[in-house]
Short mmCIF file of the C-alpha atoms (twelve columns), coordinates in Angstrom:
data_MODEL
# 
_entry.id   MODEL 
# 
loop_
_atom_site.group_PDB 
_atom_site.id 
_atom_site.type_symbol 
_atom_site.label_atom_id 
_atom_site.label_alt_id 
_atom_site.label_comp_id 
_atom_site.label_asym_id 
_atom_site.label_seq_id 
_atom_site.Cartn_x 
_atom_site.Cartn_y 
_atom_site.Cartn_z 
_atom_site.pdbx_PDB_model_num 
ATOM 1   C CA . UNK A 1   16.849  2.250   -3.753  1 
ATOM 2   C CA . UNK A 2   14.743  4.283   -1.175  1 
ATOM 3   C CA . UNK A 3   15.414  7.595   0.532   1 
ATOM 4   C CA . UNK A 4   16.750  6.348   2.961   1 
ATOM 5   C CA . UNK A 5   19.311  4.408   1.685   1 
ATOM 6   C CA . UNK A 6   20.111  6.869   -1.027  1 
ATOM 7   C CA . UNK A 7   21.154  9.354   2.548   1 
ATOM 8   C CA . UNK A 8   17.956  11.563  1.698   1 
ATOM 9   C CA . UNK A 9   15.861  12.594  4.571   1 
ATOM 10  C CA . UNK A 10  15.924  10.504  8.262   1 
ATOM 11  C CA . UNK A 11  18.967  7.841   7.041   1 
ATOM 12  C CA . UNK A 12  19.524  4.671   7.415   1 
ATOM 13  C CA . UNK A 13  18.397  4.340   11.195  1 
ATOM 14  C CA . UNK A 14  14.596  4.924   10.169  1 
ATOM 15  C CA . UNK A 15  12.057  2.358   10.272  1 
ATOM 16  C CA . UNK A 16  9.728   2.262   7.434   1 
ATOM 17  C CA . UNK A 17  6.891   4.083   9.635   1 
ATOM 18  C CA . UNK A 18  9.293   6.553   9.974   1 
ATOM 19  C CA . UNK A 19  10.203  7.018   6.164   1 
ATOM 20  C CA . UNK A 20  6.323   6.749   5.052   1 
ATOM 21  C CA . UNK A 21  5.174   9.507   7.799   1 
ATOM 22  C CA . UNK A 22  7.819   11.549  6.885   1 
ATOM 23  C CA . UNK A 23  6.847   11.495  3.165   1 
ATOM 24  C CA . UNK A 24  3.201   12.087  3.408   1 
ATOM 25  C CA . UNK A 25  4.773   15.431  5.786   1 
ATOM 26  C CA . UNK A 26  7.130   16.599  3.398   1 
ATOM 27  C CA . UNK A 27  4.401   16.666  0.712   1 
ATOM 28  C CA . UNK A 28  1.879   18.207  3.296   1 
ATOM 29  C CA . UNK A 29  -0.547  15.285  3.155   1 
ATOM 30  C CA . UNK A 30  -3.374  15.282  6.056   1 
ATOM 31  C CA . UNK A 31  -2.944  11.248  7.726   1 
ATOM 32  C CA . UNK A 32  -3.067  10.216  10.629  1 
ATOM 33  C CA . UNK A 33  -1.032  7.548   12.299  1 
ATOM 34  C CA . UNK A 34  -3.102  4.474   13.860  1 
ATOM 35  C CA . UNK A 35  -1.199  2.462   16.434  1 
ATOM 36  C CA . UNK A 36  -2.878  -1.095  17.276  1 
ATOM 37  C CA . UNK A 37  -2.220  -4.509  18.209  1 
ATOM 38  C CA . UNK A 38  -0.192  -6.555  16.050  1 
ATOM 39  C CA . UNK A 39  -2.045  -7.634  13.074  1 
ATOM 40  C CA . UNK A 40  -1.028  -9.874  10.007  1 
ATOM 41  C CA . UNK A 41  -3.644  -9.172  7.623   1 
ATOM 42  C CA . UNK A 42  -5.465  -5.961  6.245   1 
ATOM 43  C CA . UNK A 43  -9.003  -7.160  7.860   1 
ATOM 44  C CA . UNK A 44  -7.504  -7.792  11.202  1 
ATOM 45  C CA . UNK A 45  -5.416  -4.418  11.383  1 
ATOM 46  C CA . UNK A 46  -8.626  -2.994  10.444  1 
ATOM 47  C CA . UNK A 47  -10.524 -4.554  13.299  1 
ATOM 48  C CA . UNK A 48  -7.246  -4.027  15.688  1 
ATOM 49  C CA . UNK A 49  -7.688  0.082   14.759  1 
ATOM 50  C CA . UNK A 50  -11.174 0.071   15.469  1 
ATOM 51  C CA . UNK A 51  -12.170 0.637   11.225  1 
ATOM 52  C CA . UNK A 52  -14.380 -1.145  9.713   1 
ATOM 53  C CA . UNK A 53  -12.848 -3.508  7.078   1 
ATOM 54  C CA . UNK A 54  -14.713 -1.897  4.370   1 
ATOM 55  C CA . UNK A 55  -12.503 1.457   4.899   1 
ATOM 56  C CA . UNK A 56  -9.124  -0.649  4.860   1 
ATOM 57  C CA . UNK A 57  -6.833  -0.919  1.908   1 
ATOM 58  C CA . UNK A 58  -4.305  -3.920  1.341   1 
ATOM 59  C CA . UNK A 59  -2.035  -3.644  -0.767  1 
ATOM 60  C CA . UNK A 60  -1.067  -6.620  -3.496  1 
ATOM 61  C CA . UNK A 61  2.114   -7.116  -4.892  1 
ATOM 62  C CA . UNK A 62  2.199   -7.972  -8.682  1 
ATOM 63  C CA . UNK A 63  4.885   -9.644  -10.749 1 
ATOM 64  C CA . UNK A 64  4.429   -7.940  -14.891 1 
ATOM 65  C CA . UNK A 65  7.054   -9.735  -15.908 1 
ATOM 66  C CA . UNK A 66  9.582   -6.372  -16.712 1 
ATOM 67  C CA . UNK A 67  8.864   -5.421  -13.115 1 
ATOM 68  C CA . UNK A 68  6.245   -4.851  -10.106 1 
ATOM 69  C CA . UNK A 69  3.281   -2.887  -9.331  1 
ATOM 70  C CA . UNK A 70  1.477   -2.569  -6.036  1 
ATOM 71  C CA . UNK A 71  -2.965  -2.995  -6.589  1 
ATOM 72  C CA . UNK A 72  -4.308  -1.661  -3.580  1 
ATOM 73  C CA . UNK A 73  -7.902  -2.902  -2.873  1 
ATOM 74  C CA . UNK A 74  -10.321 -2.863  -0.100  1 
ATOM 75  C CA . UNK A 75  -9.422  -4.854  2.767   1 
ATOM 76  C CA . UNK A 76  -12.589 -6.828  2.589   1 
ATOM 77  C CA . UNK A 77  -12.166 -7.581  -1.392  1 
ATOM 78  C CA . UNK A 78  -10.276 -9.979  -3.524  1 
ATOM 79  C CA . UNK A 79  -8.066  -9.142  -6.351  1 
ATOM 80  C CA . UNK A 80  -9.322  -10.282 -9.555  1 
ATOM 81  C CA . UNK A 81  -6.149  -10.658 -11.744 1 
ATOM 82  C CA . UNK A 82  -7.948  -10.498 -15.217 1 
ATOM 83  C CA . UNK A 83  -9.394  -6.901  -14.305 1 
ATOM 84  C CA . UNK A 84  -6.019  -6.057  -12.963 1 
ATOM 85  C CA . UNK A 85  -4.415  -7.255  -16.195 1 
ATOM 86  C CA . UNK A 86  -6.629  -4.951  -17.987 1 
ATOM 87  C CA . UNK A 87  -6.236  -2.007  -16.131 1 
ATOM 88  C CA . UNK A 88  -2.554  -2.312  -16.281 1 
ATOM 89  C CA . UNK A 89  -2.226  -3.117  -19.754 1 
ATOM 90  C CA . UNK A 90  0.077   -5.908  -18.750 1 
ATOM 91  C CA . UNK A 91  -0.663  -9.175  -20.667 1 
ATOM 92  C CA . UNK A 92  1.979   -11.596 -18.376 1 
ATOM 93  C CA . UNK A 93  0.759   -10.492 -14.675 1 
ATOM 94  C CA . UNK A 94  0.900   -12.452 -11.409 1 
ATOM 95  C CA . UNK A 95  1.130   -12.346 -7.668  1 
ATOM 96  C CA . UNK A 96  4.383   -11.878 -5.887  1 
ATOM 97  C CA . UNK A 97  5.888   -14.722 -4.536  1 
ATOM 98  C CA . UNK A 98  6.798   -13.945 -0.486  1 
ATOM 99  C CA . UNK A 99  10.142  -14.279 -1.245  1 
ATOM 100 C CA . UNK A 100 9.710   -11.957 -4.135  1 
ATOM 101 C CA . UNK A 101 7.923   -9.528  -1.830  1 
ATOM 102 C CA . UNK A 102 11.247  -9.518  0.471   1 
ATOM 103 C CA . UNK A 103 13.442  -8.388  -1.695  1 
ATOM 104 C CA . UNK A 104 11.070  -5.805  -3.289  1 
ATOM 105 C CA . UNK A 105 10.917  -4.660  0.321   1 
ATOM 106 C CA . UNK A 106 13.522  -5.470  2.390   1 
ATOM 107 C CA . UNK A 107 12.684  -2.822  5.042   1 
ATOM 108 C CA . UNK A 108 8.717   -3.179  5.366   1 
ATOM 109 C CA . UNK A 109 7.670   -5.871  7.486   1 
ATOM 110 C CA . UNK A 110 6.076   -8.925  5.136   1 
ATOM 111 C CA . UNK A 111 2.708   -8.272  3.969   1 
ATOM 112 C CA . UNK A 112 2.255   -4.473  5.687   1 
ATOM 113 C CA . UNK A 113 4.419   -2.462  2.753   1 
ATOM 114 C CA . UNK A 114 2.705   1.399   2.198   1 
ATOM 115 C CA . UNK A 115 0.788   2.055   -0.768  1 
ATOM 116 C CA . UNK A 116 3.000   4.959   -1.641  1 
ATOM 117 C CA . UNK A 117 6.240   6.672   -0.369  1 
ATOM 118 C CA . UNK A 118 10.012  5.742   -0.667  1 
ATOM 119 C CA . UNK A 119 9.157   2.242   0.342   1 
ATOM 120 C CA . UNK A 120 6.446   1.201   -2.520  1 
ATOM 121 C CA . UNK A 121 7.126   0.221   -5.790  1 
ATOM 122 C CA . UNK A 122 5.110   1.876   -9.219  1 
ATOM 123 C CA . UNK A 123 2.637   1.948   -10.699 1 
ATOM 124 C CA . UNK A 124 0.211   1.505   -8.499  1 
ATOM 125 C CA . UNK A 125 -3.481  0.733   -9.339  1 
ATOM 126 C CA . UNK A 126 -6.452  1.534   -6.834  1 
ATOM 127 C CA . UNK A 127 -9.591  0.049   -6.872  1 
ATOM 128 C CA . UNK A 128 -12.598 2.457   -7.417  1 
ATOM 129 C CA . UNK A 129 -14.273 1.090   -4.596  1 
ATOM 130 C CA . UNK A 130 -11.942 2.973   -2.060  1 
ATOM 131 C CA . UNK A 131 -12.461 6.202   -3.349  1 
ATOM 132 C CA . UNK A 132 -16.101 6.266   -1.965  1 
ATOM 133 C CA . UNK A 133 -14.122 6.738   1.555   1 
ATOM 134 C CA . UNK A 134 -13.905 9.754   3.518   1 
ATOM 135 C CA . UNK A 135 -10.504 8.139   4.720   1 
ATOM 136 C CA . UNK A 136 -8.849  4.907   4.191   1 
ATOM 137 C CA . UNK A 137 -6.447  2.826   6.292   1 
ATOM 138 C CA . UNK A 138 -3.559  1.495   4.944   1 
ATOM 139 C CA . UNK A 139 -0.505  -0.158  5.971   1 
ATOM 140 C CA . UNK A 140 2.346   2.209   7.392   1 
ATOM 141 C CA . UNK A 141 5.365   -0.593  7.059   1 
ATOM 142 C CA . UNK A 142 5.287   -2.553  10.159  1 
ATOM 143 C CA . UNK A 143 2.181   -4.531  12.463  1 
ATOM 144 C CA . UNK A 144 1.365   -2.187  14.361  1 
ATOM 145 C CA . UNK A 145 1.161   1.265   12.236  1 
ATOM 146 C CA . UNK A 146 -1.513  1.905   10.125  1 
ATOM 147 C CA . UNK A 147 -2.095  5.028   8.652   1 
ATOM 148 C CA . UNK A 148 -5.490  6.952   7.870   1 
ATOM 149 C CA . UNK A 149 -5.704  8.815   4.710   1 
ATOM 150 C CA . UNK A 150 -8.129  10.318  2.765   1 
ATOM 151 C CA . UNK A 151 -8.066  8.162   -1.031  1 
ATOM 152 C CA . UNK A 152 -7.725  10.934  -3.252  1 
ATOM 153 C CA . UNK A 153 -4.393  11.851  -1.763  1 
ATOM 154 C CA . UNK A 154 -2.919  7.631   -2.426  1 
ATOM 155 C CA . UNK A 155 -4.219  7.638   -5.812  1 
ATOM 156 C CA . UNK A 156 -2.439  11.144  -6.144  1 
ATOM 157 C CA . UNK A 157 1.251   10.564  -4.166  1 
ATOM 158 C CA . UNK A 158 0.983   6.523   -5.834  1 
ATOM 159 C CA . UNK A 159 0.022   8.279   -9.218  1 
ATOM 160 C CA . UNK A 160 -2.065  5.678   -9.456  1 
ATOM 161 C CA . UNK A 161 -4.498  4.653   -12.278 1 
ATOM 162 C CA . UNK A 162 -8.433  3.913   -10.783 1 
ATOM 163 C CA . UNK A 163 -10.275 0.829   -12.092 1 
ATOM 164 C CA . UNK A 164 -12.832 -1.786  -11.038 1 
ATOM 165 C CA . UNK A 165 -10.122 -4.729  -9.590  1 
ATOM 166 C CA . UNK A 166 -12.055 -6.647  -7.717  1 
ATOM 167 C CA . UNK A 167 -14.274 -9.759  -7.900  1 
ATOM 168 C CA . UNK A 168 -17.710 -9.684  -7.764  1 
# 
């Protein structure tokens, strides 16, 4: 249950931009929030923002079997589920099904959920690659929100574990 339904915080009227911006402030986190064009995938909200895809995150939802866990990657990369499997420790691992992903996040738009706050699910694992960024842009929750952060600060608020997850 999030924050917001729980009655913590903005309530039930807030969108998930809302909920996420309002996290990273209560914790005093430095972001900045990116509006853009609607875009469906992490490369083209990237390109919509003006950010290379390179300094984009996307976030992908696993299925462990007991429960899920978000692997955030560069926007550019693929997922490479063995590595993942490794770094998570988690022998039965797989993607999220779409219709798994809505019900993990009913609020978040499809395919644009936040790599941290009330919204995202734990643990969280971060690809190494994306802490070699000043800043990072990740989704915010809808479209047409993206938010800039710097990487140390989503490994921290996801308490994420770092690890090579990507192929190649």
């Amino acid at each position: 249950m999030s924050a917001a339904e729980k009655g913590e915080g903005g309530g039930l009227d807030e969108t998930p931009v809302e909920r996420t911006s309002r996290y990273l402030e209560e914790r005093g986190v430095a972001f900045e929030l990116v509006e853009h064009d609607r875009a469906l995938t992490a490369e083209a909200e990237a390109h919509a923002a003006g950010i290379d895809a390179d300094d984009a995150a996307k976030g992908v939802l696993l299925h462990t079997g007991a429960g899920y866990m978000l692997a955030v990657i560069p926007a550019s990369a693929r997922l490479d589920l063995d590595k993942a499997r490794d770094a998570s420790g988690q022998a039965e691992l797989r993607l999220a099904s779409e219709s798994e992903m809505a019900v993990v996040f009913p609020g978040a738009e499809l395919g644009a959920v936040p790599p941290f706050g009330p919204d995202a699910p734990a643990p969280a694992l971060v690809d190494r690659r994306l802490l070699e960024h000043e800043r990072i842009l990740c989704n915010a929750g809808d479209h047409r929100h993206s938010l800039l952060v710097a990487p140390g600060d989503l490994v921290s608020l996801a308490s994420a574990s770092v690890a090579d997850l990507c192929q190649g």
